[in-house]
Residue, then its C-alpha position, 0 to 999 in steps of 0.5 A: x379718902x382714907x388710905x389705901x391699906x392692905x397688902x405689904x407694900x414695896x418701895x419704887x422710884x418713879x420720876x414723875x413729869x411736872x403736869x401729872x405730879x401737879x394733878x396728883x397733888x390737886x387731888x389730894x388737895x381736894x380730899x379725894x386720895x389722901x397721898x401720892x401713893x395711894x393716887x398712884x397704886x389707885x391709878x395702877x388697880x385701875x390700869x390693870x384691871x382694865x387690861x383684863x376686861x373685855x372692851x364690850x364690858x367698858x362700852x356696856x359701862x359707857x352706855x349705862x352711864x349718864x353719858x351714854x345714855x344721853x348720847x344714846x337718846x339722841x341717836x333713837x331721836x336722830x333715827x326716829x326723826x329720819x324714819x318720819x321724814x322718810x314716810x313723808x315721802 
């Protein structure tokens, strides 16, 4: 991923613990981010943003994911099925 650019920048200091600077530095190395900053101000976007947006936004995206939708099919399934065994009855 090429760099971030934009905006000036301004320099902190953040003590990092050991496990997240390794998974930091297995993302560069697999060419996802090209730098610790750029991990680091993607992952502050991200946190931000987050706190913003409305918890129905984040289970609509989690639906229309692969994910939800799979989970969502077995629950139809799940439901369908106690449906049929009810009229069975």
């Amino acid at each position: 991923m090429p760099p971030i650019k934009g905006k000036p920048k301004e320099q902190i200091s953040y003590k990092c613990p050991h496990d997240l600077l390794q998974k930091i530095a297995a993302a560069i190395e697999s060419g996802e981010y090209a730098s610790r900053n750029d991990v680091i101000t993607t992952a502050l976007i991200l946190f931000f943003r987050d706190q913003n947006t409305d918890p129905k936004e984040h289970m609509i995206d989690w639906l229309k994911s692969e994910e939800g939708e799979k989970w969502m099919q077995k629950q139809i399934l799940t439901i369908m099925g106690k449906m049929g065994s009810a009229t069975k009855k």
